[in-house]
C-alpha positions in Angstrom: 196.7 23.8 27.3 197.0 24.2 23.6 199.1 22.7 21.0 199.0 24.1 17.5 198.2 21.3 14.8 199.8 21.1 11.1 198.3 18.3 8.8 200.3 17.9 5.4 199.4 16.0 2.5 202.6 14.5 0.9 203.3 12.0 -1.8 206.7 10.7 -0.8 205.9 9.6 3.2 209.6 8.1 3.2 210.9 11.4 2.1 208.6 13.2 4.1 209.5 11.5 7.1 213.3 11.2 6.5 213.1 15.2 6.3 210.8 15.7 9.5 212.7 13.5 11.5 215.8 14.9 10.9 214.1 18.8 11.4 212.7 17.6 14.6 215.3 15.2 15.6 213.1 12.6 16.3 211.1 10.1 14.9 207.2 10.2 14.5 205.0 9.5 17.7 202.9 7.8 14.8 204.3 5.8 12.0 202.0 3.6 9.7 201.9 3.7 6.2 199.9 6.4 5.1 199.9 8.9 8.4 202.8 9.7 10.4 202.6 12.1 13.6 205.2 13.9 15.6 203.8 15.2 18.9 206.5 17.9 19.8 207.1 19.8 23.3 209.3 22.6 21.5 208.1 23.8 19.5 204.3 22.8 21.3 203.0 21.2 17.6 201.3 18.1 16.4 202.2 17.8 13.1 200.8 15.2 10.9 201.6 14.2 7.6 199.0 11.6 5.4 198.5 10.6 2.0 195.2 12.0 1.2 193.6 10.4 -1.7 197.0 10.9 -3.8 196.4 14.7 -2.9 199.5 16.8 -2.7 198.8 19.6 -1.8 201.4 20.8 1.1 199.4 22.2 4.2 195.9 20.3 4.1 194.8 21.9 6.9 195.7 23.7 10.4 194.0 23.1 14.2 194.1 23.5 18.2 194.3 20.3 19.9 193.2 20.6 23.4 193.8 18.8 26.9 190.0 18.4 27.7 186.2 18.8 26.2 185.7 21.9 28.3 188.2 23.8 26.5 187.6 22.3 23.3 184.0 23.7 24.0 185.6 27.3 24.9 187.8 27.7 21.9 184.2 26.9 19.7 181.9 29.0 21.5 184.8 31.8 21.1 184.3 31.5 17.0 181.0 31.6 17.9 180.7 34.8 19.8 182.8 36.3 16.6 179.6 35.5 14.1 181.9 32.0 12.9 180.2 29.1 11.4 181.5 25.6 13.2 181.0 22.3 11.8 180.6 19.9 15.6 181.8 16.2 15.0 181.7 14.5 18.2 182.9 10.9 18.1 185.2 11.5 15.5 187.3 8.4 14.1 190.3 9.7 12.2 194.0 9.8 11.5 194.2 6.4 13.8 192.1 8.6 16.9 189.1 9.2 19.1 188.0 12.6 18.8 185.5 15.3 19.8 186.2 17.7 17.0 184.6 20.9 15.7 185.5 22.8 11.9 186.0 26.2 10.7 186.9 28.2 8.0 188.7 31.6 7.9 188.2 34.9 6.1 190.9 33.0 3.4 189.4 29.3 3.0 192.2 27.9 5.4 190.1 24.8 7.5 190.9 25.1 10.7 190.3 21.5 13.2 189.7 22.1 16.9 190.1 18.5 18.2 190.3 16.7 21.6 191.6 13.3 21.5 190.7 10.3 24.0 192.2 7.4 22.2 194.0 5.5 19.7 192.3 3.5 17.1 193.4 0.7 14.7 192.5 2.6 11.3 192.8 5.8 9.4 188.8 6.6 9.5 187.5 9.7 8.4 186.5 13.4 9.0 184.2 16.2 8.2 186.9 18.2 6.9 186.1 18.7 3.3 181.9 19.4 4.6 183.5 22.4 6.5 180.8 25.8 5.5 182.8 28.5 3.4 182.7 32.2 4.9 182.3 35.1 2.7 185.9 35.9 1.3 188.0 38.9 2.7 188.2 42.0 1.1 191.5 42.8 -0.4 193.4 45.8 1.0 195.8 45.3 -2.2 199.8 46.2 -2.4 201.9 43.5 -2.0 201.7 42.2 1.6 
């Protein structure tokens, strides 16, 4: 099963988590100083918010996370079939987890993380996410929408 991801970069964690807690009426699954996680049932998210190298940007990126390998494997080889670049990182250490991960891009820039996670880890670590390949932009189809 699937659970949409949401990472956020954010300035203000107290703020940041004051206002998530209260939206999701609960307090993060994952609290540490610079990362905070909420692992939701409804709606089926796991939203994490970290201090990115004093970036604030809002969304820093968006991602599948995944029950097992095999389907992590699935959702890559189906951006594959589709002519998608994919950036593997097995073995991942980030945002205090183990992870198999792979990296995309869409037509617009947005990164995408596909991610299975096996464990916990003491530290923040870090990812391939800023190595992810650009694809060729979209063509605009103009008006306003």
């Amino acid at each position: 099963m699937k659970r949409m991801h949401i990472h956020i970069s954010a300035a203000d964690m107290d703020a940041t988590k004051r206002y998530y807690t209260a939206l999701f009426g609960q307090a993060p699954t994952v609290d540490k100083p610079d990362y905070m996680k909420w692992m939701l049932d409804d709606p089926r998210i796991n939203l994490a918010v970290s201090q990115r190298d004093g970036a604030t940007r809002g969304v820093d990126h968006l991602g599948l996370q995944v029950d097992s390998d095999d389907e992590l494997e699935a959702v890559n080889a189906a951006l594959q079939a589709a002519e998608q670049s994919t950036l593997a990182e097995p073995g991942a250490n980030c945002c205090y987890a183990a992870s198999n991960k792979h990296w995309a891009r869409d037509p617009q820039g947005v990164v995408w993380e596909m991610f299975h996670t096996m464990d916990a880890i003491p530290t923040y670590g870090h990812d391939l996410r800023d190595e992810v390949p650009h694809t060729p932009t979209a063509k605009s189809a103009g008006g306003c929408c």
